[in-house]
PLY file of the C-alpha trace (Angstrom):
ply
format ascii 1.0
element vertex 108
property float x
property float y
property float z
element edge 107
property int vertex1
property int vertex2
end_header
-63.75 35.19 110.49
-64.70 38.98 110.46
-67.18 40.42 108.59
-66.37 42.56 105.96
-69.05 44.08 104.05
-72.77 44.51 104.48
-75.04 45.92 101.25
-77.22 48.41 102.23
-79.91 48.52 98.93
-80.96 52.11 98.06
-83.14 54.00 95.96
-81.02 57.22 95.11
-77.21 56.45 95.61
-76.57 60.31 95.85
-79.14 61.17 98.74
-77.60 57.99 100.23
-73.77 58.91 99.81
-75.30 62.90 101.84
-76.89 61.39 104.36
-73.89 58.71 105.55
-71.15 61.12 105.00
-72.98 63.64 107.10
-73.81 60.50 109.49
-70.58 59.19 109.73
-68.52 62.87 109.39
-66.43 61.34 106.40
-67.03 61.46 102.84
-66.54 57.38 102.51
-65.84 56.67 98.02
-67.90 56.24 95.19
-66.91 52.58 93.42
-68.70 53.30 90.17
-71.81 54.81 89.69
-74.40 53.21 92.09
-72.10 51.78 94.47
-70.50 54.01 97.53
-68.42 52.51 100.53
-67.67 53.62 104.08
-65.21 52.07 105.61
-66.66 51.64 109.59
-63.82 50.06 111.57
-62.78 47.71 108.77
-66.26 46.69 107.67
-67.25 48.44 104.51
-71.01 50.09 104.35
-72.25 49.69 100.59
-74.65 52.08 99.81
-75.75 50.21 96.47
-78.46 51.66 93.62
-79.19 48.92 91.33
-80.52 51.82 88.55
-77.58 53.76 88.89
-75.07 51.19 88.55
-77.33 49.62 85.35
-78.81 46.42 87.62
-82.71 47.34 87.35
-83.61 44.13 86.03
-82.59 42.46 89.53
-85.57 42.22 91.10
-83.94 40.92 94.50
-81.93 43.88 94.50
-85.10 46.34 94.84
-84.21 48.62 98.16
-86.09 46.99 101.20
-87.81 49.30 103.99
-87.70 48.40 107.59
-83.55 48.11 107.17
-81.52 47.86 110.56
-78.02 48.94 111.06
-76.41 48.55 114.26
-73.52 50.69 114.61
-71.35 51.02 117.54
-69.47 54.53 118.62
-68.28 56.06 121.45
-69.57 59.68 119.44
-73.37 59.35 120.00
-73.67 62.94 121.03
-72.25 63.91 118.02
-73.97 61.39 115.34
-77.17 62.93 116.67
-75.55 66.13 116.14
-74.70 65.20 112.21
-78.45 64.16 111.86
-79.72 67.52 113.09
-77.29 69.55 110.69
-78.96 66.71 108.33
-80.87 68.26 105.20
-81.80 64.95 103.72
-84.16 63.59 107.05
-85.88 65.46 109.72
-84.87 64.40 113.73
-87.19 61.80 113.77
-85.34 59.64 116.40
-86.41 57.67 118.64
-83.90 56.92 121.63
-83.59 54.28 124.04
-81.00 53.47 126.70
-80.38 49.80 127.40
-79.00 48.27 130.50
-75.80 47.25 129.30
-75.07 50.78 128.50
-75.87 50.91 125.00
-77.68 53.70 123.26
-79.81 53.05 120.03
-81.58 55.77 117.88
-84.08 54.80 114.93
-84.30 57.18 111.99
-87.87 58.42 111.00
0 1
1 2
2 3
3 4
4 5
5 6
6 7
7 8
8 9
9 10
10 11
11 12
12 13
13 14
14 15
15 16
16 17
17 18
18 19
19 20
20 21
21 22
22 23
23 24
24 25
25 26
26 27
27 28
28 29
29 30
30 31
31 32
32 33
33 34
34 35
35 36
36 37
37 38
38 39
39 40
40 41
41 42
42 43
43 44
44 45
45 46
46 47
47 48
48 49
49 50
50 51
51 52
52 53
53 54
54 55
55 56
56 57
57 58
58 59
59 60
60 61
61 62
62 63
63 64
64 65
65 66
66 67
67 68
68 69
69 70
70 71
71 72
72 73
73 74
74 75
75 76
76 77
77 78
78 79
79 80
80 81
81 82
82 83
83 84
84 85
85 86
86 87
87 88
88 89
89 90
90 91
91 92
92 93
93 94
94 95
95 96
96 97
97 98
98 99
99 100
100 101
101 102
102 103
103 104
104 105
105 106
106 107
C-alpha cells in the first residue's frame, strides 16, 4: 500500500494555493475551482474549499483548525526561507530538533 492523497480542508482555496506554492517552491494545479494538488513525492496535497468548488452544504467538510502535516525534506533551510518571503503568514514558527535528527516547525 502507499498512500496517495491526504485532503487538507480550507477556507479560501486561493490564499491556500499562495501559501503552498511559496511553501513547497512549485506552483502544484488547480483541479476545478476549490480543489488544488501538490504532488509531494507521489502523495498528492489537496488543498480543498468546499464553497469554492459548490460543496457548502457539507457540513463535515467545514475546514478544521489545529491541522498537522508532517512533511519530510532534506531543504529545511530553505522552506523556512519560503515562509519568510511568505506574504500570506508572519514567521510564527516554532522549531524543535528531535533526537533522531528530525527538524519540525509549527506555523503560527
Amino acid at each position: 500500500m502507499k498512500l496517495y492523497r491526504v485532503i487538507l480542508p480550507v477556507g479560501d482555496i486561493d490564499k491556500a494555493e499562495e501559501f503552498y506554492s511559496q511553501l513547497f517552491g512549485m506552483k502544484g494545479e488547480r483541479v476545478s475551482p476549490g480543489r488544488h494538488y501538490f504532488d509531494l513525492g507521489g502523495t498528492i496535497l489537496a488543498c480543498y474549499d468546499p464553497k469554492a468548488d459548490g460543496d457548502d452544504k457539507q457540513a463535515t467538510w467545514q475546514p478544521h483548525f489545529n491541522q498537522y502535516i508532517y512533511i519530510s525534506t532534506e531543504e529545511i533551510e530553505k522552506i523556512f526561507g519560503n515562509i519568510k518571503k511568505s506574504q500570506t503568514t508572519k514567521d510564527g514558527r516554532q522549531h524543535r530538533s528531535h533526537a533522531v535528527g528530525r527538524e519540525t516547525f509549527l506555523r503560527n
